[in-house]
N, C-alpha and C positions, 0 to 999 in steps of 0.2 A: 902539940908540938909546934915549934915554933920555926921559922925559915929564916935567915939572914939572906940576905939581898942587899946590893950597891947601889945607890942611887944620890941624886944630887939634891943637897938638898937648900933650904932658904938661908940667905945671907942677911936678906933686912925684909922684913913686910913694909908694902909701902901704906903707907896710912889711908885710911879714906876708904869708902867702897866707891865706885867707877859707875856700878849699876847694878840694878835690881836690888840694893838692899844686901846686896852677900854680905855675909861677914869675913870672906877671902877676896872679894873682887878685886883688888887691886895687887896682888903679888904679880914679880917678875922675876923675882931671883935671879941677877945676874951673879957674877964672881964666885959661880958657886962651887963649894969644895967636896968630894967624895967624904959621905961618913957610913956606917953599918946602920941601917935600922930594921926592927923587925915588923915581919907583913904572919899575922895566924892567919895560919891555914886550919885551925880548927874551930872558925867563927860558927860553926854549922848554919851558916844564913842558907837561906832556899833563896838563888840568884835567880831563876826562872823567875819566880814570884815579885822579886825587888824590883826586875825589872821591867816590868808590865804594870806595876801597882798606879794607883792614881797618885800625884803629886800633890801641895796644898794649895797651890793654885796654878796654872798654863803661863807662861811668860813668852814675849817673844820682845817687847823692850823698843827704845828709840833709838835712832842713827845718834852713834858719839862717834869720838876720836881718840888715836893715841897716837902721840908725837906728830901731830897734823897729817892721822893718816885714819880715814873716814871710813865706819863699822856701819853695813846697814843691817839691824837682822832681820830676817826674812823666813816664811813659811815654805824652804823647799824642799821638796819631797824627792827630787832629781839632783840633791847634791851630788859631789863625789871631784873631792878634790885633794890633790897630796900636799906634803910641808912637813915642818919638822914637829917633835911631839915629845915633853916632855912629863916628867913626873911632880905629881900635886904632893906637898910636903907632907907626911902622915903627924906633925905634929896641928895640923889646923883641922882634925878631927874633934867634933862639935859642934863646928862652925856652922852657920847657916847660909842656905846656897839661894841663888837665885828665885828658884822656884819654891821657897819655903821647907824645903829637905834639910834635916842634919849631916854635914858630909862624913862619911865612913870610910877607911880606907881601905877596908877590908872589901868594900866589895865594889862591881864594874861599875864604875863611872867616870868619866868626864868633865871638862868645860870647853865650851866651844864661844868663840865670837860672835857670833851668827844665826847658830840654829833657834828652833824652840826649843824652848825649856821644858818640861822633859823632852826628847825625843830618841829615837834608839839609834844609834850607828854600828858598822864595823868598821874596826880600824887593822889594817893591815904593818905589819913591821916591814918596810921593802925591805931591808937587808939579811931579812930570814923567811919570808912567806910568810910566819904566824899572823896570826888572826884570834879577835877576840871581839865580842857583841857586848856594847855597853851602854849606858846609859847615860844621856849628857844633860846636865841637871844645873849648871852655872858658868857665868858667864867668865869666860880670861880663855888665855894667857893674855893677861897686859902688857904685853911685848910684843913687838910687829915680825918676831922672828921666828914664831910658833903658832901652828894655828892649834893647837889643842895640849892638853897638858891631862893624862891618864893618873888615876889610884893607881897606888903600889903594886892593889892585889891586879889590876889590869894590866900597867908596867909585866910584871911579873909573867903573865901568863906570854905572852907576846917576845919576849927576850929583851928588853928594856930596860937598862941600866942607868941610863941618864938621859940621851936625848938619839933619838935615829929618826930616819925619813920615814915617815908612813903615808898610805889611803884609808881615808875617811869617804864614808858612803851610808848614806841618811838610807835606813830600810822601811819603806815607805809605810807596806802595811802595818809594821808593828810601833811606829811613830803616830800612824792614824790612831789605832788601837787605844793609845797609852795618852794622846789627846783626849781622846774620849771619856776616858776611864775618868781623866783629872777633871775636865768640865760637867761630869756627870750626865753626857750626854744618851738618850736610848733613841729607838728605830723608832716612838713616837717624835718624839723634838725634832729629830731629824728630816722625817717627811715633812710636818711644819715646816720647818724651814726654807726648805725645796717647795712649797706649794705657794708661800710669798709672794706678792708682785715686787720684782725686779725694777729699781729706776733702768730707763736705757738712757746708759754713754753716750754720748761723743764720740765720735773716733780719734784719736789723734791726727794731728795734723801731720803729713809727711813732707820732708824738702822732698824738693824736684827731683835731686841730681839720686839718680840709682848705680847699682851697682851688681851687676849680674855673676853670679858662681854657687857653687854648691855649698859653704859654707854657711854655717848660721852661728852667731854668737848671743847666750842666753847668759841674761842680766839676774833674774831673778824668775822664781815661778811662787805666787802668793793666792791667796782665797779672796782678798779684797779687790775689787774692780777699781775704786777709785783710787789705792795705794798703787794699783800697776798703772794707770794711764796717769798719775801725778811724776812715776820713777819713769815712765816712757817720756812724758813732757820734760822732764830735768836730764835725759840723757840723748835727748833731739840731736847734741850738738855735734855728736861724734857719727852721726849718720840716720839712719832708718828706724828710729826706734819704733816698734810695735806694739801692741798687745793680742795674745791667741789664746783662745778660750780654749781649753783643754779638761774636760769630765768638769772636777770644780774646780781648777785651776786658772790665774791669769799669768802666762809666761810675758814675761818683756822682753823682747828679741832686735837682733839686727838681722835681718835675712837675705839670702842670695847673694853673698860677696864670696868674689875671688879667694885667695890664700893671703894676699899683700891686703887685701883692707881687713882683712878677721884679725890677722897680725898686729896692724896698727889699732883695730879699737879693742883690743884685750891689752895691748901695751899700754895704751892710752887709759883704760879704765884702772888698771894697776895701778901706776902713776901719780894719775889723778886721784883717785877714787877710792884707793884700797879697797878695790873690789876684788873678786876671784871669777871672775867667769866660764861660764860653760864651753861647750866648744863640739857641734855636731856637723858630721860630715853628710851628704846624702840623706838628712835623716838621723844618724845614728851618732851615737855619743865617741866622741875621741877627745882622745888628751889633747889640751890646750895649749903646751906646747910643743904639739907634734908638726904645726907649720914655721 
């Protein structure tokens, strides 16, 4: 049985893939006009299984751009940020995605700017609560006015017609997981890993001038030491950049500012940067723009 569903759909593919190799990377579908198309609901796919499986390779890709507005991706496990969210055309079924996956429309996945390739999210629909766990496997919206763009059958689940605000939030264990699976990683490699010698950093250099408050603003949280203190040395300028070691994480942070300087360097990195940054109060994660 078959379900009809509204959604928006492409007016022109833009030519070229942008990155990774997609063979969709570069759609934007502006001008777009409502048509009918159909999402089965009787694919029998076992989505549990689709989305945990290994990928045919882990991507996470290099800083580009769209419309002079700067993409870095990043390994973070503490995403969790809203925007608007549209729907992936079910006629680019086939297609090959980032991470080497055929895209399906039939079942939960994504593209995301930013994340790794695979990784697991939920996205929330603000304007109805629903909620739906999927799998983000290539890279777009190549439009600076979305940050994610859902399959039908994902659309679907969520109340998703054509474009609404949602949250997006990286679930950390089952993105480890689903890393793993793709890199063939087991609990031997891994103690290797961990038993390594370590180069020791550097520290960054800090300016003088501080800035005392309960606010911290969080740039990126990444696995590489030398990718965090290079993103801390290129974001010196907007204040205190850091690096904080966290389990195997390296955060890049600004720390201990008021409400007025967290304000200006998350406006300032938007701006500049087309970044999306974090935003923790005392510690704890709040919305970014709740100052």
């Amino acid at each position: 049985m078959k379900k009809l569903i509204s959604l928006a759909v492409l007016s022109a593919l833009v030519a070229g893939c942008m990155d990774g190799g997609s063979d969709y990377a570069g759609y934007g579908y502006e001008g777009m006009e409502e048509e009918q198309l159909a999402v089965n609901n009787d694919a029998g796919l076992n989505t549990d299984a689709y989305l945990m499986a290994a990928a045919p390779k882990y991507y996470v890709g290099s800083a580009y751009k769209i419309e002079d507005v700067s993409y870095i991706p990043t390994e973070d496990l503490e995403y969790n940020q809203t925007g608007i969210a549209g729907i992936i055309p079910t006629e680019l079924n086939g297609s090959k995605t980032s991470d080497g996956e055929i895209f399906d429309s039939n079942q939960l996945v994504a593209t995301s700017k930013t994340l790794p390739l695979p990784s697991i999210v939920r996205v929330t629909n603000l304007d109805n609560g629903n909620a739906v766990v999927v799998r983000v496997n290539n890279r777009g919206p190549f439009v600076n006015t979305r940050i994610m763009d859902l399959s039908a059958a994902a659309a679907q689940q969520i109340g998703l017609n054509r474009q609404a605000k949602v949250q997006v939030q990286v679930l950390a264990p089952q993105s480890l997981a689903v890393k793993k699976a793709t890199l063939g990683e087991t609990d031997k490699t891994a103690t290797e890993t961990e038993n390594q010698p370590k180069n020791v950093e550097t520290p960054v250099a800090q300016p003088v001038e501080t800035v005392s408050g309960d606010y911290t603003v969080q740039i990126a949280a990444v696995y590489s030491e030398d990718n965090a203190n290079a993103l801390a040395k290129e974001m010196s300028q907007y204040g205190d950049a850091v690096v904080v070691k966290e389990g195997d994480m390296y955060k890049v942070r600004f720390n201990n500012l008021n409400a007025q300087k967290a304000r200006q360097i998350i406006d300032s990195l938007r701006s500049d940067k087309g970044m999306a940054p974090g935003l923790l109060k005392s510690g704890k994660w709040v919305n970014a723009d709740s100052i």
